[in-house]
C-alpha positions as CSV (number, residue, x, y, z in Angstrom):
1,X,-9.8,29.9,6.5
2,X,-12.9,28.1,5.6
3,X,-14.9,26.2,7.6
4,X,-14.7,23.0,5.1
5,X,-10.7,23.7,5.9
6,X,-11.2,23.8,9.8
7,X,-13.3,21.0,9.8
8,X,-10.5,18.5,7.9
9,X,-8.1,19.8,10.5
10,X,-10.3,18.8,13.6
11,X,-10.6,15.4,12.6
12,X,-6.8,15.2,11.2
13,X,-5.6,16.5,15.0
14,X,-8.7,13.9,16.6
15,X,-6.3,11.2,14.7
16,X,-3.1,12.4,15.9
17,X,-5.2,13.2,19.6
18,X,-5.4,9.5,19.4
19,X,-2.2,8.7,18.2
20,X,-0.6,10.5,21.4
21,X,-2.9,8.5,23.9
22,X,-1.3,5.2,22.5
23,X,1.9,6.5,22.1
24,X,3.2,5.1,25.5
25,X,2.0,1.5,24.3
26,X,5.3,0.5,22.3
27,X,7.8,-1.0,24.7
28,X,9.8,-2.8,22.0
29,X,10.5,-2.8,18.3
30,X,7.8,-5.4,18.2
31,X,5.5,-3.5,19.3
32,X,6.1,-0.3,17.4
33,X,6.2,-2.3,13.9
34,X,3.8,-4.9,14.7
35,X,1.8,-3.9,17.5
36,X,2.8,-7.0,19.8
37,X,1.7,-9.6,17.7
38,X,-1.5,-9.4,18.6
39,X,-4.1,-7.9,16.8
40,X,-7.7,-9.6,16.7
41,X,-10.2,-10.2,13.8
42,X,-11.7,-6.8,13.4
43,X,-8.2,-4.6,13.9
44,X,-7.0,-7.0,11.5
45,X,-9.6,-7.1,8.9
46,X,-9.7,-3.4,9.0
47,X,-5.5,-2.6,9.1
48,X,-5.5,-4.5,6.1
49,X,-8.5,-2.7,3.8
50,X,-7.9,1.0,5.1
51,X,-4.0,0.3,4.1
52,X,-4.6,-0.6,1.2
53,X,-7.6,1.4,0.0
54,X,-5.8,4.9,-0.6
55,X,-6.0,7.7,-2.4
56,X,-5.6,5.4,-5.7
57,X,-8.5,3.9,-5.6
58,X,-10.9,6.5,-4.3
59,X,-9.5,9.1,-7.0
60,X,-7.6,6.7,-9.3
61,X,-10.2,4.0,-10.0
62,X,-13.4,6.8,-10.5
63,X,-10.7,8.5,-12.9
64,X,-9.7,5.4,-15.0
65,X,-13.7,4.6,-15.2
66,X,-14.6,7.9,-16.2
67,X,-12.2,8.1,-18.6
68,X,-12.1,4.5,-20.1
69,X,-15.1,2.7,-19.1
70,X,-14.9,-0.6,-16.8
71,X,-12.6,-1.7,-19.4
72,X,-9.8,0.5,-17.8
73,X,-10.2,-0.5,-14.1
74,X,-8.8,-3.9,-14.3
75,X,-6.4,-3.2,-11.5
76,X,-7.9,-1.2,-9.0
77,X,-10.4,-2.3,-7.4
78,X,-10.4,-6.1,-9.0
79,X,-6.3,-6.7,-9.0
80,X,-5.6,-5.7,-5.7
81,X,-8.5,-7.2,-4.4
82,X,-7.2,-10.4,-6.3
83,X,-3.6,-9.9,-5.0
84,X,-4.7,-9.7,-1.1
85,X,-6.9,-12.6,-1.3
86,X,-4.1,-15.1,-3.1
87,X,-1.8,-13.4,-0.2
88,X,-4.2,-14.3,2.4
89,X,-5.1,-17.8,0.7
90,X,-1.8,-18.7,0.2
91,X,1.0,-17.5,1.9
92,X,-0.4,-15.3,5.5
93,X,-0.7,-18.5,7.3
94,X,3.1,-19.7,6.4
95,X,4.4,-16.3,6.7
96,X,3.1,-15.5,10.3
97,X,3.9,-18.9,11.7
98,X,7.8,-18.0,11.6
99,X,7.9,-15.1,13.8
100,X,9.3,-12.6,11.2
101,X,9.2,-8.7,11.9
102,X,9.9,-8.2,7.8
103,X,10.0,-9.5,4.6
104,X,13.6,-9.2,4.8
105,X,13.8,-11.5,8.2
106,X,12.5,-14.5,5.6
107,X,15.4,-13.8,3.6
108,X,18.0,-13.7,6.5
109,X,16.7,-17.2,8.1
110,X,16.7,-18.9,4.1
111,X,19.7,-17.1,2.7
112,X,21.7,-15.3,4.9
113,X,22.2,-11.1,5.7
114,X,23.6,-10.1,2.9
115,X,20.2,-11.2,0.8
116,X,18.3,-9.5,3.8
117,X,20.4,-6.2,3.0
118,X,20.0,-6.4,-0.5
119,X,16.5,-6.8,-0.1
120,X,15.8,-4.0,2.6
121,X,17.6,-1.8,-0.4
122,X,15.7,-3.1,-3.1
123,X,12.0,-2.8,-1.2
124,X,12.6,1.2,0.2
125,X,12.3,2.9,-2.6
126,X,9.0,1.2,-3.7
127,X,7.3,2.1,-0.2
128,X,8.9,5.5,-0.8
129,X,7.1,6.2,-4.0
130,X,3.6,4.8,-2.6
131,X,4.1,6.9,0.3
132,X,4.9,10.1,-2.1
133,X,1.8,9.2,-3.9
134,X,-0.1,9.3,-1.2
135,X,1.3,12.5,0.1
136,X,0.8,14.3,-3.2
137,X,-3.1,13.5,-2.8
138,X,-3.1,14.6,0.7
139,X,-1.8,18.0,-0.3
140,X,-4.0,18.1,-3.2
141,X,-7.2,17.8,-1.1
142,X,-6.1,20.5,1.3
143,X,-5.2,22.8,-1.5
144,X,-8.5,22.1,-3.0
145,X,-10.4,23.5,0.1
146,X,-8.0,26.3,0.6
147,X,-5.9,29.2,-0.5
148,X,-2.8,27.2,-0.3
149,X,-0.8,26.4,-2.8
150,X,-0.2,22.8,-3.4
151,X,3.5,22.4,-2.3
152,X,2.7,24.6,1.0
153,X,-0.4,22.1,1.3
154,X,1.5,18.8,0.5
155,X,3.8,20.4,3.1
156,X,1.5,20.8,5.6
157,X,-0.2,16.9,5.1
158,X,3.7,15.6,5.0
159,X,4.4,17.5,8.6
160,X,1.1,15.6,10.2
161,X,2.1,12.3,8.9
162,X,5.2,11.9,9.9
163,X,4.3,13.0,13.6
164,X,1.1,10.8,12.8
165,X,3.8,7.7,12.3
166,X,6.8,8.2,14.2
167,X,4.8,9.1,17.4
168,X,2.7,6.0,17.5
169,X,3.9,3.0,15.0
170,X,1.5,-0.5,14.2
171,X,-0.6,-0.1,17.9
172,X,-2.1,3.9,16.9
173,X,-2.3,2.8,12.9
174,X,-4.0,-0.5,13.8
175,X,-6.7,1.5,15.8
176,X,-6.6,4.7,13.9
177,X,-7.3,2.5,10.8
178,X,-10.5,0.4,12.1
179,X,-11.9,4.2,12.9
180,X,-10.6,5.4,8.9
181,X,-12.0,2.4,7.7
182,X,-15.3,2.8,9.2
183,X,-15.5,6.8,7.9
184,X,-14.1,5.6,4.5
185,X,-17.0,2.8,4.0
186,X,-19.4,5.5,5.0
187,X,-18.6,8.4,3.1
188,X,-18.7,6.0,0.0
189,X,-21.7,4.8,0.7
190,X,-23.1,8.0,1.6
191,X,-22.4,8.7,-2.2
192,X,-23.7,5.7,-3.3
193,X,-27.1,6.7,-1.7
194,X,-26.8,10.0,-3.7
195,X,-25.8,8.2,-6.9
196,X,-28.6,6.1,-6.6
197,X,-31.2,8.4,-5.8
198,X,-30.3,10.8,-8.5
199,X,-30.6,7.9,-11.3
200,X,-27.2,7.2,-11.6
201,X,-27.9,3.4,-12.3
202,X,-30.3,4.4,-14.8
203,X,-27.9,6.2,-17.0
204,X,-24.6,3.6,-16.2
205,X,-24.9,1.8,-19.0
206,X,-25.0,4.1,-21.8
207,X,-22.1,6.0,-19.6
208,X,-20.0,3.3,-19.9
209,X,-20.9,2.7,-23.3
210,X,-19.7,6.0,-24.2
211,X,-16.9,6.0,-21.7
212,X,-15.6,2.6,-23.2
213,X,-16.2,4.4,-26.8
214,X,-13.9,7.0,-26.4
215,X,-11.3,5.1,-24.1
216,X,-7.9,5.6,-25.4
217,X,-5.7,2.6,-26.8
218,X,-4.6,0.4,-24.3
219,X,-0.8,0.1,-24.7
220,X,-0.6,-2.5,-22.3
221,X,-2.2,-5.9,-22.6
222,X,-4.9,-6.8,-20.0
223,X,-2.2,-9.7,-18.3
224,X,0.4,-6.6,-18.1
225,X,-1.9,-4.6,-16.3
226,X,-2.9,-7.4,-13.8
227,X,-0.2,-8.9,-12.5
228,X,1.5,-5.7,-11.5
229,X,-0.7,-5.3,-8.9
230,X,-2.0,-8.8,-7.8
231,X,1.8,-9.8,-7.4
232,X,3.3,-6.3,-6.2
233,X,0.4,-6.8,-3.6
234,X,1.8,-10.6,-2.5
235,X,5.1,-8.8,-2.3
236,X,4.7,-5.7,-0.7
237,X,6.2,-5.4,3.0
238,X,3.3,-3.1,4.0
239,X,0.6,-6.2,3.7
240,X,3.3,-8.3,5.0
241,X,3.0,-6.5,8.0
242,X,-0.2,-6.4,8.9
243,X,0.2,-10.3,8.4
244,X,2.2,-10.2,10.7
245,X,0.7,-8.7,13.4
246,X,-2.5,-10.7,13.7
247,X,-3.2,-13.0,16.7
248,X,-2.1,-16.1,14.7
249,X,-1.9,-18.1,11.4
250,X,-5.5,-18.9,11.5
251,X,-6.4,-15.5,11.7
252,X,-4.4,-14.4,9.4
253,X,-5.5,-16.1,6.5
254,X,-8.8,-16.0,7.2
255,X,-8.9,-11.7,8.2
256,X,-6.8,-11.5,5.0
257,X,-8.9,-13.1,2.6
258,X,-12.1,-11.2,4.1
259,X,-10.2,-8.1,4.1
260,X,-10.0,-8.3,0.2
261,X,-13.6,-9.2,0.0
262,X,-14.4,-5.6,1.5
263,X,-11.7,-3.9,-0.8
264,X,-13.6,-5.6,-3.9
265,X,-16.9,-4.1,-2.5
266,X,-16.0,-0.9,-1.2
267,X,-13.8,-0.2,-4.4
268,X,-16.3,-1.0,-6.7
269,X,-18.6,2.3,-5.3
270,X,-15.8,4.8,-6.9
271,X,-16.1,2.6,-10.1
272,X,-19.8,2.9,-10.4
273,X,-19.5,6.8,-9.8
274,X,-17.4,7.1,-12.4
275,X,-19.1,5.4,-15.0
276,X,-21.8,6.9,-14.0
277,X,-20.4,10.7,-13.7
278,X,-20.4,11.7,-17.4
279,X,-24.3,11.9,-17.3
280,X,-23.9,14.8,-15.0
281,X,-20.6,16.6,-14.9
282,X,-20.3,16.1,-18.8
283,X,-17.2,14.6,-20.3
284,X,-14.6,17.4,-20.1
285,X,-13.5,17.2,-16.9
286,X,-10.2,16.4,-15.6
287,X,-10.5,13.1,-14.5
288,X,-8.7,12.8,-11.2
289,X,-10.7,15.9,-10.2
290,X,-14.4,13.7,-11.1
291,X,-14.8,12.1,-7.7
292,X,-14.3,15.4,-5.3
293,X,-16.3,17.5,-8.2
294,X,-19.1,14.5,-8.1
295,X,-19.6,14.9,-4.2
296,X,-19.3,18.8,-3.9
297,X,-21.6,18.9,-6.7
298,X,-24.7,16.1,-5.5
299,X,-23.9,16.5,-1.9
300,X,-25.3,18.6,1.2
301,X,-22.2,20.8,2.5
302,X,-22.1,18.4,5.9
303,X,-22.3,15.2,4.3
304,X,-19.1,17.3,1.5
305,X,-17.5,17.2,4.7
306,X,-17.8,13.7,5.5
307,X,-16.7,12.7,2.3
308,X,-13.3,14.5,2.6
309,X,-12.7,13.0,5.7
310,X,-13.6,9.8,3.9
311,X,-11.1,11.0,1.1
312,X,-8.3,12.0,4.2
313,X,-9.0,8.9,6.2
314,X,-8.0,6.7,3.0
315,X,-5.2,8.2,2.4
316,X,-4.0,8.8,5.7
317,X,-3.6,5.0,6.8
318,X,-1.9,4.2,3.5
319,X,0.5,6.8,3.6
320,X,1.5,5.8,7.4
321,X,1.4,2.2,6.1
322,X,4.5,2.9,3.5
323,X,6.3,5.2,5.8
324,X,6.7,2.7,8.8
325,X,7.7,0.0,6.4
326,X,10.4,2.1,4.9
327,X,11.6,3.1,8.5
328,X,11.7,-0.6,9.5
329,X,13.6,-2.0,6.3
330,X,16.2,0.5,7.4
331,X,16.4,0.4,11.0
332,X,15.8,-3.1,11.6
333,X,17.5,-4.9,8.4
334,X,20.1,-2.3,7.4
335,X,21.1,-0.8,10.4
336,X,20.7,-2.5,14.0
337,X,22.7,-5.4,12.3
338,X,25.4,-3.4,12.2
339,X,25.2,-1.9,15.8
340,X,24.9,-5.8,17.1
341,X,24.0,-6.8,20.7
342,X,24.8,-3.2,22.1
343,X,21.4,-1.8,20.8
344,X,18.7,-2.2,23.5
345,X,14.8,-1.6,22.9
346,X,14.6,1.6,23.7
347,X,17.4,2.5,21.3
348,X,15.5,0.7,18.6
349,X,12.3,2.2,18.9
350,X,14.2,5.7,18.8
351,X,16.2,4.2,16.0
352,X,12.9,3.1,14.1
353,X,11.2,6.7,14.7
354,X,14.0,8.6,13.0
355,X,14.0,6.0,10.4
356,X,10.2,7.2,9.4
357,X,11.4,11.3,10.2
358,X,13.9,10.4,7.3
359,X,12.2,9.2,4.8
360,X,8.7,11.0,5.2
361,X,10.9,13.8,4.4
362,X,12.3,11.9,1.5
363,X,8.9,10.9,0.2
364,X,7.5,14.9,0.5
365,X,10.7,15.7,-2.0
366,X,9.6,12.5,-4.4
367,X,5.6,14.1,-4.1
368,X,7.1,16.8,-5.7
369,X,8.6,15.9,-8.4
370,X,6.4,13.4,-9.4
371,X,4.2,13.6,-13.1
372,X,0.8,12.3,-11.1
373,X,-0.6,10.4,-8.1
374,X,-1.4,7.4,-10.9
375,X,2.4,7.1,-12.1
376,X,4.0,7.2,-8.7
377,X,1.4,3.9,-7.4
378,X,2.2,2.1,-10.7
379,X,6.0,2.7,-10.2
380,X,6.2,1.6,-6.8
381,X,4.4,-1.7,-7.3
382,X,6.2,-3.0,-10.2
383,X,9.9,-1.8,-8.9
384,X,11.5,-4.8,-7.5
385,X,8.2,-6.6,-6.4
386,X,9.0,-9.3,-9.2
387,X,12.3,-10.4,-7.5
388,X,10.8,-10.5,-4.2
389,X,8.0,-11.7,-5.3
390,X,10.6,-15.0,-6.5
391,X,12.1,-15.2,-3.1
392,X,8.9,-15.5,-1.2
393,X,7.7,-18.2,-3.3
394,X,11.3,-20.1,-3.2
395,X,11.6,-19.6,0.7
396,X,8.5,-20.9,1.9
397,X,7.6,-23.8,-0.9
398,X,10.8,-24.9,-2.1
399,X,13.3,-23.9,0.8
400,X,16.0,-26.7,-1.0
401,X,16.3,-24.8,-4.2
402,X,18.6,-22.8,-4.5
403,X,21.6,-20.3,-3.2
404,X,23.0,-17.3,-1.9
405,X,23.6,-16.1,-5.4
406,X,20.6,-16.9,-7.3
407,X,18.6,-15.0,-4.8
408,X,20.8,-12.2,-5.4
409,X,20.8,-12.3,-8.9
410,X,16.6,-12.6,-9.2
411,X,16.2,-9.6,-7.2
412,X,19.3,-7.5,-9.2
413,X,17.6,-8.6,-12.5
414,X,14.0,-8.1,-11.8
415,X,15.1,-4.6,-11.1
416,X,17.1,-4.1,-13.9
417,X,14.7,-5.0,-16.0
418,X,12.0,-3.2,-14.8
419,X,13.9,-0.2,-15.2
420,X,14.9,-1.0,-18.7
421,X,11.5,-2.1,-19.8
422,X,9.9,1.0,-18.5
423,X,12.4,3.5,-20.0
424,X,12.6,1.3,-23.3
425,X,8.6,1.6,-22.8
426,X,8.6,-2.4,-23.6
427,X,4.9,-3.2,-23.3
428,X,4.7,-5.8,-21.1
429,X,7.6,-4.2,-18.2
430,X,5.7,-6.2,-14.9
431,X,6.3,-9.8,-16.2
432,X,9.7,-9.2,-17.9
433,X,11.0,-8.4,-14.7
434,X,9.1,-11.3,-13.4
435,X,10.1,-13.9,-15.8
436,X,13.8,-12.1,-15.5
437,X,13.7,-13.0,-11.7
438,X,12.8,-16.4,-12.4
439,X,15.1,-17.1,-14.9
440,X,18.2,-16.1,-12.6
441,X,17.5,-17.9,-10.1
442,X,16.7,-21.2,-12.1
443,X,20.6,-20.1,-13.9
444,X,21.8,-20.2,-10.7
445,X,20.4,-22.5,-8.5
446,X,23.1,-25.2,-9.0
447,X,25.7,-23.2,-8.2
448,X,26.8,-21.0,-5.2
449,X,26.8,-22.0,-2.0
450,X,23.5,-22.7,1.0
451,X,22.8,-20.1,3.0
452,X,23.1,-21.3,6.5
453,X,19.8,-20.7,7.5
454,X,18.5,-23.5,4.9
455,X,17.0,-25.8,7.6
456,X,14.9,-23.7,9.5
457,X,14.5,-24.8,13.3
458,X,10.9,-26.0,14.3
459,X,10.8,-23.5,17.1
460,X,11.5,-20.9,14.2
461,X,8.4,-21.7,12.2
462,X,6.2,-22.1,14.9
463,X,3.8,-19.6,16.2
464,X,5.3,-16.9,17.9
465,X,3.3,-15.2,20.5
């Protein structure tokens, strides 16, 4: 075993090291999924850009720009970035003033449980896929440093995470994140320094010239390839969470918003590097592999190091990201409803453990059998983001419009079609689901009847501590 190998492994069991010491924290299902409520500016700042700044963007982004120029890099870094600041501009604020432990708790109090079930069922398998996505990288960077093969390596990187998640919940991922953050910002810019000092700059615009000339079609207009992820980012239960957890509404617009600032910067490093990369590596390389070849290539063996950790430490805090939110759309919206009053605390913090056990198994069977790391992120933020994305926007700005069944009905069709458009390989899949969604609830809204939870209490949209 190599000493690049050993040295991924000491800071992966530092992580869980910490992990354990904050195990004990958690007393109730609030604080396993949102770490009491009560996370301050830099937790929160920091929870939000290392979840969201994964594997996809390090690897993805460089890929996309190596292969077709800036042209192809419209999504990540600029649409997420876009999608967390309109989430923190325009609906953190609302969202954390009502005291919700899920997406799907917003859907109870407008609409009633069986549009929180439905939901729940419609949200797991997209934090399921971005979870298997991120798994598949993990194993690929251990198999890259080692003699295992790269199920026996996504094996080993699906094991640590789900101890990694189960074992400590928001309080260790809050913390763990500020430290992954921190390392991730660093080993980028360590490479930036590098890129820099080797002329990279010089040569980056006759790389992206070149790269741009020999980009493949786009089959997909530029509007297509946006929205997916600026409104699967508003929608997506893993940035709801970290919302959610922040000391207040204030603060959670405002650590939001500054949050996506720092994805737009940090993100835009991989981008430059893979503009740039051509000029050294040459233009035969296999484009996922152009950001690890890059740094083993141009940097010193220690600072290689760093990098990876860089590279683990991204995807790390995503990957536990998706797999609690999976666990808590089951064990809090599909499950504890069922066992009623009789389930104390303690039963639900047991409850939401095997909940991540479950389906961080599920997700290592999904890395798997996925085509790439690329294809599983894009599925799992278009699949049912659209329909949520609806209810959201209906619940918090026009809580008087609407029913029971044209909730259910936008978030039935914006998965339908989604799944229709992709097989059918319809060009513009995102905003047919979208304008889907829309369209059944606007059918609908006349008829069915209120949910009872229609007029919200005052006490229920105030802050909660």
């Amino acid at each position: 075993m190599n000493w690049i190998l050993l040295s991924l492994l000491a800071y992966v069991v530092l992580q869980l090291a910490v992990v354990f010491l904050l195990a004990r924290r958690p007393q109730t299902e609030s604080d396993y999924l949102l770490a009491g409520r009560s996370l301050g500016p830099w937790l929160s700042v920091f929870t939000v850009f290392a979840t969201w700044f994964g594997a996809e963007t390090c690897i993805g982004a460089t890929a996309e720009a190596y292969a077709g120029g800036l042209g192809a890099v419209a999504a990540d870094p600029f649409g997420y970035s876009i999608g967390i600041i309109a989430m923190g501009l325009l609906f953190a604020a609302a969202l954390r003033r009502r005291g919700l432990l899920t997406l799907a708790d917003l859907f109870r109090n407008r609409w009633g449980s069986g549009i929180e079930r439905l939901a729940a069922l419609v949200m797991i398998p997209s934090s399921l896929l971005w979870a298997a996505a991120q798994m598949r990288a993990f194993g690929q960077v251990i198999a890259s440093v080692s003699d295992l093969s790269l199920i026996a390596a996504t094996g080993l990187a699906a094991f640590v995470v789900i101890v990694y998640t189960a074992v400590g919940g928001m309080w260790a991922d809050a913390w763990t994140d500020l430290a992954q953050g921190l390392v991730i910002i660093l080993g980028l810019l360590l490479l930036l320094a590098v890129f820099t000092l080797a002329g990279g700059f010089d040569t980056l615009p006759a790389s992206a010239a070149a790269a741009a000339a020999r980009a493949p079609i786009r089959d997909r207009p530029l509007i297509e390839i946006l929205a997916v992820p600026i409104f699967g980012t508003i929608a997506a239960q893993e940035l709801t969470s970290r919302v959610l957890a922040m000391r207040d509404a204030k603060l959670a617009r405002s650590a939001t918003v500054a949050a996506g600032f720092v994805y737009l910067a940090v993100g835009l490093i991989p981008v430059a590097v893979g503009l740039g990369a051509a000029a050294t590596l040459g233009t035969g390389i296999e484009p996922e592999q152009v950001l690890s070849r890059y740094a083993q290539t141009q940097l010193p063996v220690a600072l290689y190091v760093v990098f990876l950790g860089a590279l683990v430490s991204a995807i790390l805090s995503t990957l536990s990201g998706a797999l609690l939110v999976a666990g808590s759309l089951a064990a809090h919206n599909l499950i504890a409803p069922m066992a009623g009053p009789r389930l104390t605390e303690r039963l639900k913090l047991r409850l939401n453990r095997v909940a991540v056990v479950v389906f961080g198994l599920v997700a290592f069977l999904i890395s798997l059998g996925g085509e790439s790391m690329y294809s599983l992120v894009e599925q799992a933020s278009g699949l049912a983001s659209a329909g949520v994305l609806v209810l959201m926007v209906v619940a918090i700005f026009a809580p008087a419009v609407g029913g029971v069944a044209s909730a259910a009905m936008a978030l039935i069709a914006s998965v339908a079609v989604y799944v229709l458009a992709s097989a059918q390989d319809w060009s513009m899949p995102y905003l047919a689901s979208l304008a889907a969604a829309v369209l059944a609830y606007a059918v609908l809204a006349p008829f069915g009847p209120r949910a009872a939870g229609l007029a919200l209490s005052r006490s229920n949209l105030a802050d909660q501590p």
